[in-house]
C-alpha positions as CSV (number, residue, x, y, z in Angstrom):
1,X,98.4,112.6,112.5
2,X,96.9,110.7,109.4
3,X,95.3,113.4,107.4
4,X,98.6,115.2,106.6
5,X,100.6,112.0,105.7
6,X,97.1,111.2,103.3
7,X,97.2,114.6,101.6
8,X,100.7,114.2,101.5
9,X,100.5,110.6,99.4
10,X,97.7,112.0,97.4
11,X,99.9,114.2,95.9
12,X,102.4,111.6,95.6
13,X,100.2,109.4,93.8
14,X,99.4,112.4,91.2
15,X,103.5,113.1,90.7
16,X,105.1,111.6,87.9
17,X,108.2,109.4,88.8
18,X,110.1,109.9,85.6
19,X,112.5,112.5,87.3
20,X,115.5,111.0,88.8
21,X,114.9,113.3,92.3
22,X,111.5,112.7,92.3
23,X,111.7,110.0,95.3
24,X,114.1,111.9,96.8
25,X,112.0,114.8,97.1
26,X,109.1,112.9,98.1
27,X,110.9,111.7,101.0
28,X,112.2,115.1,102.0
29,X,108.5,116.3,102.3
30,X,106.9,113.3,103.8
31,X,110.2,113.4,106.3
32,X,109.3,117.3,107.7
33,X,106.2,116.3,108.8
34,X,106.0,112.5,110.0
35,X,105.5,112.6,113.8
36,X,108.1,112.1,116.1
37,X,106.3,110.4,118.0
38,X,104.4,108.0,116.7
39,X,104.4,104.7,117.8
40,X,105.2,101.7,115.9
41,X,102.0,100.5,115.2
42,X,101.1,104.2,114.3
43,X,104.2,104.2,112.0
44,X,102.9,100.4,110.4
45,X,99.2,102.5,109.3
46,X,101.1,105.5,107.8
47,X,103.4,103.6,106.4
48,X,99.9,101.7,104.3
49,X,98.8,104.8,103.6
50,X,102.3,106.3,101.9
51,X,102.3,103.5,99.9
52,X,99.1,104.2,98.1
53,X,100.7,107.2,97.1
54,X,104.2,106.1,95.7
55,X,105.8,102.9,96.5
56,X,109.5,103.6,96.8
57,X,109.1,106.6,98.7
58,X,107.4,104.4,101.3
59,X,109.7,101.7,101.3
60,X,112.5,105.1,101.5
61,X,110.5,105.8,104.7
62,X,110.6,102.4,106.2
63,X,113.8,102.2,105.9
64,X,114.7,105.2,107.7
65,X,112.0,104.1,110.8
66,X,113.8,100.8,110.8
67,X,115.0,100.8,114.3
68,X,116.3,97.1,114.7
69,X,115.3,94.2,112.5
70,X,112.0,93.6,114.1
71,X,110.7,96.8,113.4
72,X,112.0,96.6,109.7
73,X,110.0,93.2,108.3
74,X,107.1,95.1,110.4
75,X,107.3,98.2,108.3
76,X,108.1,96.5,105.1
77,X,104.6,94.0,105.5
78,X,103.2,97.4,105.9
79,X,104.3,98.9,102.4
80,X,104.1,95.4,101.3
81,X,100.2,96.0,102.5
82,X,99.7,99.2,101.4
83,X,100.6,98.6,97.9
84,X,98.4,95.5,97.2
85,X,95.7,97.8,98.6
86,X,96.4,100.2,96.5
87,X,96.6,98.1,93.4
88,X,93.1,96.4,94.6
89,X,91.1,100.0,95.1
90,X,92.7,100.6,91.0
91,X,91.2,97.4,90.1
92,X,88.1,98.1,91.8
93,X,87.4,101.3,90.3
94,X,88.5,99.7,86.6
95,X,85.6,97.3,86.9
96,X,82.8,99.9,87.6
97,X,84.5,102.7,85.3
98,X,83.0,99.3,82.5
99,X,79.9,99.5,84.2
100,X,79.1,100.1,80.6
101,X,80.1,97.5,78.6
102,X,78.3,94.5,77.9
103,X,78.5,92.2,79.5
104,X,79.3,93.9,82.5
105,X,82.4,92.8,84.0
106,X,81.0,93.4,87.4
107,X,78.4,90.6,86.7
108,X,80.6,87.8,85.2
109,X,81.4,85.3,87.8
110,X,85.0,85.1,87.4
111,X,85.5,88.9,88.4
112,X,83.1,88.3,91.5
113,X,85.4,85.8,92.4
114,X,88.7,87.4,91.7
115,X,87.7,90.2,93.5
116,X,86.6,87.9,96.5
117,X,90.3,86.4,96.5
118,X,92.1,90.1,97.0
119,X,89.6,91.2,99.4
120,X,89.7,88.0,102.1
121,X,93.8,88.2,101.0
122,X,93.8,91.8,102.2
123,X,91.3,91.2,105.3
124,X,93.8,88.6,106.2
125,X,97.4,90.5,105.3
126,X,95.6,92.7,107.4
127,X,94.4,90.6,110.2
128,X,98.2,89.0,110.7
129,X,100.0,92.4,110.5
130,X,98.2,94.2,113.3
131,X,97.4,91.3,115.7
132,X,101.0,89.1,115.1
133,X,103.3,91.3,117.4
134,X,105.2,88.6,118.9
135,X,107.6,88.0,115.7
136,X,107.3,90.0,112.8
137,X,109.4,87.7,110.7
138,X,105.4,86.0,110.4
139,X,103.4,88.7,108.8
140,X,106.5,90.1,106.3
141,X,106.9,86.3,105.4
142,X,103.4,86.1,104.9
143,X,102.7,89.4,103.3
144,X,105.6,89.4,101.3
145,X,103.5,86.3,99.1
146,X,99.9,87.7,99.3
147,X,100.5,91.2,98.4
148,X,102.2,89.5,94.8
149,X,99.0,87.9,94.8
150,X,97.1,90.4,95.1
151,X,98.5,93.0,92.5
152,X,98.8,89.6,90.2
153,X,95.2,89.1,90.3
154,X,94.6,93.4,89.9
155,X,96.6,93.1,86.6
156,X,94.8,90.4,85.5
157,X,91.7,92.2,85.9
158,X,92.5,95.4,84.3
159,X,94.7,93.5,81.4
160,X,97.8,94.5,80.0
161,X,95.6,97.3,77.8
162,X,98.0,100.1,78.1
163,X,96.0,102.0,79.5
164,X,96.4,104.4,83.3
165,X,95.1,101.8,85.2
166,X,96.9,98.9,83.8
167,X,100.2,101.1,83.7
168,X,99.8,102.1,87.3
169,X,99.1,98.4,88.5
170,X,102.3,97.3,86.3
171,X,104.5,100.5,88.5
172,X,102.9,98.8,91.8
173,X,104.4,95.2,91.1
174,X,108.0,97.0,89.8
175,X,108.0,99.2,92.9
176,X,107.8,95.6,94.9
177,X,110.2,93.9,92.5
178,X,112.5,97.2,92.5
179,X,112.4,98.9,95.5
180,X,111.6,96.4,98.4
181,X,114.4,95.3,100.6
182,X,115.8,91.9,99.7
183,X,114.2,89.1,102.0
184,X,115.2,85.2,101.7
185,X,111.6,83.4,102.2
186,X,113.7,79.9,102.7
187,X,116.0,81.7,105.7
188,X,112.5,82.6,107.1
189,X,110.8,79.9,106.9
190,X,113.2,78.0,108.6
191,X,113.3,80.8,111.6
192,X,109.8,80.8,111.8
193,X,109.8,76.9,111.8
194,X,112.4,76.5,115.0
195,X,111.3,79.2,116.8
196,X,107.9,77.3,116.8
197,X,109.7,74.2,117.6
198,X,111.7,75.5,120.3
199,X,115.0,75.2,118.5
200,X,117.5,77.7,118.8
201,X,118.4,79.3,115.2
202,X,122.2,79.0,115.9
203,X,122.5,75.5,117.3
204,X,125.1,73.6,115.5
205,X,124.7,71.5,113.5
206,X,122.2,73.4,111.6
207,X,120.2,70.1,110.3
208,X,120.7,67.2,110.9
């Protein structure tokens, strides 16, 4: 089930984007062979691995999953997820393509530590996407933030050089800014804070 939807994104991630159809046709491809019957946790992990192929072309895909609204903040976190992976394994490779350079970046404390921060962000995007199935308002709140994070940090890593990487890493934070649904983080937070309080979100008066 994965290794076609992988191959698939691989290719994706090789395409260049500067053709109008070239989403479209992604999504045509990726839509002939995505299993029917995957579950929706099995849709959440390909939808991670589509994105580190081509953002919008994931979040084209989520969209057309999207069964109720449940299932879409669950499939966005995953893109969400997906891309700040993708935009930490670019950063990742940046630093040991320098392996070179003195000093090496790899040995300076402050990209040890920057490093440290998108990996336990990721570990934890990670952890509350697969394990919070009781609302997923919670992890595409939560997501929505740390993957931001993440590709921030990436950028900041790789510099605004001009070069691939940087350019790439720049695409990943448009493709958020561009392409994901709109969410309203106030709206959710306040769901997210009744629903743990026991209030019902349409009670009237709203506040008091």
């Amino acid at each position: 089930m994965f290794e076609p939807i992988a191959e698939l994104a691989a290719v994706f991630d090789k395409r260049s984007l500067d053709g109008p159809d070239a989403v479209a046709d992604n999504f045509a491809e990726l839509r002939e062979i995505w299993p029917a019957e995957a579950t929706v946790a099995e849709n959440v992990e390909l939808l991670r691995v589509v994105a580190g192929g081509c953002g919008p072309t994931a979040f084209a895909m989520a969209a057309a999953l999207t069964e109720d609204e449940d299932t879409g903040n669950r499939y966005t976190a995953a893109v969400l997820l997906g891309l700040a992976e993708r935009a930490y394994r670019l950063a990742i490779q940046a630093i040991k393509d320098r392996a070179s350079i003195s000093p090496d970046p790899a040995r300076l404390p402050g990209t040890q530590f920057a490093v440290a921060k998108m990996r336990a962000a990721i570990a934890t995007m990670t952890a509350v996407l697969t394990r919070h199935t009781a609302d997923a308002l919670v992890p595409r709140f939560f997501i929505a933030t740390e993957a931001e994070q993440v590709i921030s940090i990436a950028y900041g890593i790789v510099g605004a050089s001009g070069s691939e990487v940087s350019t790439r890493i720049g695409q990943i934070w448009n493709d958020i800014k561009a392409s994901a649904p709109p969410f309203n983080a106030d709206l959710a937070r306040e769901l997210i804070g009744k629903a743990a309080l026991g209030i019902d979100p349409n009670e009237t008066p709203r506040w008091l």
